[in-house]
C-alpha positions as CSV (number, residue, x, y, z in Angstrom):
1,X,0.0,0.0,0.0
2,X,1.2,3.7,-0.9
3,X,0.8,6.6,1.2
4,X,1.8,9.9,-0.4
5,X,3.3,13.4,0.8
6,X,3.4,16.7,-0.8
7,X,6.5,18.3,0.3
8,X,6.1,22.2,1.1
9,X,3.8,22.7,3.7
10,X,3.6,19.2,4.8
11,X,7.0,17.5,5.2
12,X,8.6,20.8,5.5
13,X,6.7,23.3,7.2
14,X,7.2,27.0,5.3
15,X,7.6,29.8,7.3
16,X,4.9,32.5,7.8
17,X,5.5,34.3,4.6
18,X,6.8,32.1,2.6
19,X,3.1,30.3,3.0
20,X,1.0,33.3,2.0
21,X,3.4,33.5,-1.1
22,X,3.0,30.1,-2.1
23,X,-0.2,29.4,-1.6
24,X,-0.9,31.9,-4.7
25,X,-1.2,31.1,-8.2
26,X,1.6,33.7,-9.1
27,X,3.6,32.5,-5.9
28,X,4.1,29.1,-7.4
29,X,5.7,30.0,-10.3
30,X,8.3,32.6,-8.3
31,X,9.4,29.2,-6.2
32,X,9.6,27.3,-9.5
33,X,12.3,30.1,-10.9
34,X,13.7,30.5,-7.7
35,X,14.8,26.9,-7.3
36,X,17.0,27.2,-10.4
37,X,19.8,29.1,-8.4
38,X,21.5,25.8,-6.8
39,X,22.3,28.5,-4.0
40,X,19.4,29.9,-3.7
41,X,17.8,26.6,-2.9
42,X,21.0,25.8,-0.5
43,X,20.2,28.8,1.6
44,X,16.5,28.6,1.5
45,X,17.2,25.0,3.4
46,X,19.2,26.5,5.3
47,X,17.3,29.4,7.0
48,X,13.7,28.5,5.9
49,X,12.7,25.3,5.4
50,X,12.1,23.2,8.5
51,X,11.1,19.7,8.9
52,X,8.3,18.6,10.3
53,X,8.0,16.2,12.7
54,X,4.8,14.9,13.2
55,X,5.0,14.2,9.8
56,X,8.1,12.2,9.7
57,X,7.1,10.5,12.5
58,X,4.9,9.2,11.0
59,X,6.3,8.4,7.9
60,X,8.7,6.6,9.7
61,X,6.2,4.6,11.7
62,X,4.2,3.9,8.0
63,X,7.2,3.0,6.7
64,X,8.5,0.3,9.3
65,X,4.9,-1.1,8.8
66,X,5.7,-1.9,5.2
67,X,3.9,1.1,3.7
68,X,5.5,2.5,0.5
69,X,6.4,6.2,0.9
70,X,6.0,8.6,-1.6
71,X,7.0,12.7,-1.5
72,X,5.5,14.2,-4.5
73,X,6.2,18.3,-5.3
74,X,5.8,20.5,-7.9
75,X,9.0,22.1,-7.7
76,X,11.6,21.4,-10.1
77,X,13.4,18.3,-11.3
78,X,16.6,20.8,-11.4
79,X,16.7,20.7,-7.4
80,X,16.8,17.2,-6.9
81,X,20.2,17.3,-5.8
82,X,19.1,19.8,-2.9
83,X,16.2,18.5,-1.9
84,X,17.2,15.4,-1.3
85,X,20.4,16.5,0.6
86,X,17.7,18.1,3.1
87,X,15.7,14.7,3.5
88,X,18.3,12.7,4.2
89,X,20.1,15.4,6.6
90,X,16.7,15.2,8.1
91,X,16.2,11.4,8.4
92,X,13.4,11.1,6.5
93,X,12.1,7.5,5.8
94,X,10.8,7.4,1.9
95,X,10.8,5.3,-0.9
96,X,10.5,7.7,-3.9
97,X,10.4,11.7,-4.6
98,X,8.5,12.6,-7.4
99,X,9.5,16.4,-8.7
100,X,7.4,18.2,-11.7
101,X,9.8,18.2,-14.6
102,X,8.0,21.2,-16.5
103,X,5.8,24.4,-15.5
104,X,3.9,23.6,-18.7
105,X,1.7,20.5,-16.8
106,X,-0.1,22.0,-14.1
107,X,0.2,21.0,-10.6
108,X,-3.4,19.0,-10.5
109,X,-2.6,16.8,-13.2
110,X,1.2,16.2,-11.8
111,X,0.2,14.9,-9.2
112,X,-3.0,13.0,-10.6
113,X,-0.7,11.6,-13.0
114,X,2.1,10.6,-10.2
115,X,-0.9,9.6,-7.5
116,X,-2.3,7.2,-10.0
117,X,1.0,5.4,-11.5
118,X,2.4,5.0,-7.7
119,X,-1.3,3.4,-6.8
120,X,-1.0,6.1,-4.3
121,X,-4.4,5.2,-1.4
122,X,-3.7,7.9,0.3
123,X,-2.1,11.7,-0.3
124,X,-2.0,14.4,2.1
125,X,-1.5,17.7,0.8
126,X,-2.0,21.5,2.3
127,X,-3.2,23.0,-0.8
128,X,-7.3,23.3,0.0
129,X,-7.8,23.9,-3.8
130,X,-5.7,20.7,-4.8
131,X,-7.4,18.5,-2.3
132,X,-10.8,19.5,-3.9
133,X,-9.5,19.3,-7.4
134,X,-7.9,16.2,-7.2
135,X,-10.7,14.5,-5.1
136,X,-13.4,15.5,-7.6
137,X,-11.9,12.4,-10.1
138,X,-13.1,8.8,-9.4
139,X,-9.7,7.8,-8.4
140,X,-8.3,4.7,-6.5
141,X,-6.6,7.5,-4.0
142,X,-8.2,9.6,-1.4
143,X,-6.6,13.5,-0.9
144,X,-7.1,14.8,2.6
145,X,-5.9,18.5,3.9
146,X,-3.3,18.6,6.0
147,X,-2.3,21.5,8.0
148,X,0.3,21.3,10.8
149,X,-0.6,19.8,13.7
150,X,-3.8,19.1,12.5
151,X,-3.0,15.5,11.3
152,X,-6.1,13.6,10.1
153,X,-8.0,11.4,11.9
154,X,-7.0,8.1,10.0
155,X,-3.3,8.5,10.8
156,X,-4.0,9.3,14.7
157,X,-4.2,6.3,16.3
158,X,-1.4,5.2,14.3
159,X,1.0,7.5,16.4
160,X,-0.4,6.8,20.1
């Protein structure tokens, strides 16, 4: 079984502006240049990006219990290098990142076209418009909101 995470906002919490940026349509596309500087991207991990770990908890409980883990982002393919440098300074337990290889394919039908080749059951993401978007398909995978420490119910008891 595959359980799938986006990765800003959910494994790595953004800080307070960042997250008003972002969660614009314009916003999107400034993180999708900005990722192009290798050292932008270095110093962003550096001073902004934080891991979260209520979330890697319990990707690394999931993952222990013979879940598949999936991180699926619409950032770039060119960060690759960097991003993964931060999850595995970080510790976190994954089987496969997914990153959007062109701004041309919109984020929706990324990550309906990622969600559905991974057989994905599961996707938590803390886009409100994504989660509706994606959940109005008859899918295999269900797309709950996640905001931090508001993890949803299903994964709870899991984690007491």
């Amino acid at each position: 079984m595959t359980i799938g995470f986006d990765l800003d906002g959910v494994v790595c919490l953004l800080p307070f502006g960042f997250r008003q940026i972002y969660q614009r349509k314009a916003g999107e596309k400034v993180f999708w240049y900005f990722q192009y500087g290798e050292w932008l991207l270095r110093l962003y991990n550096l001073l902004f990006r934080r891991p979260n770990q209520e979330i890697q908890q319990l990707m690394r409980l999931l993952k222990n219990n013979g879940y598949k883990i999936i991180i699926v982002s619409a950032a770039s393919e060119k960060c690759r290098r960097e991003v993964m440098k931060w999850l595995q300074y970080h510790q976190f337990c994954f089987d496969v990142l997914h990153l959007r290889n062109s701004l041309l394919e919109s984020v929706v039908a990324f990550k309906k076209r990622i969600l559905k080749k991974e057989n994905c059951c599961l996707y938590l993401e803390d886009k409100k418009e994504i989660v509706k978007k994606l959940n109005l398909f008859a899918n295999p995978y269900k797309v709950l909101f996640y905001r931090p420490g508001k993890l949803p119910e299903v994964f709870k008891s899991l984690l007491k």
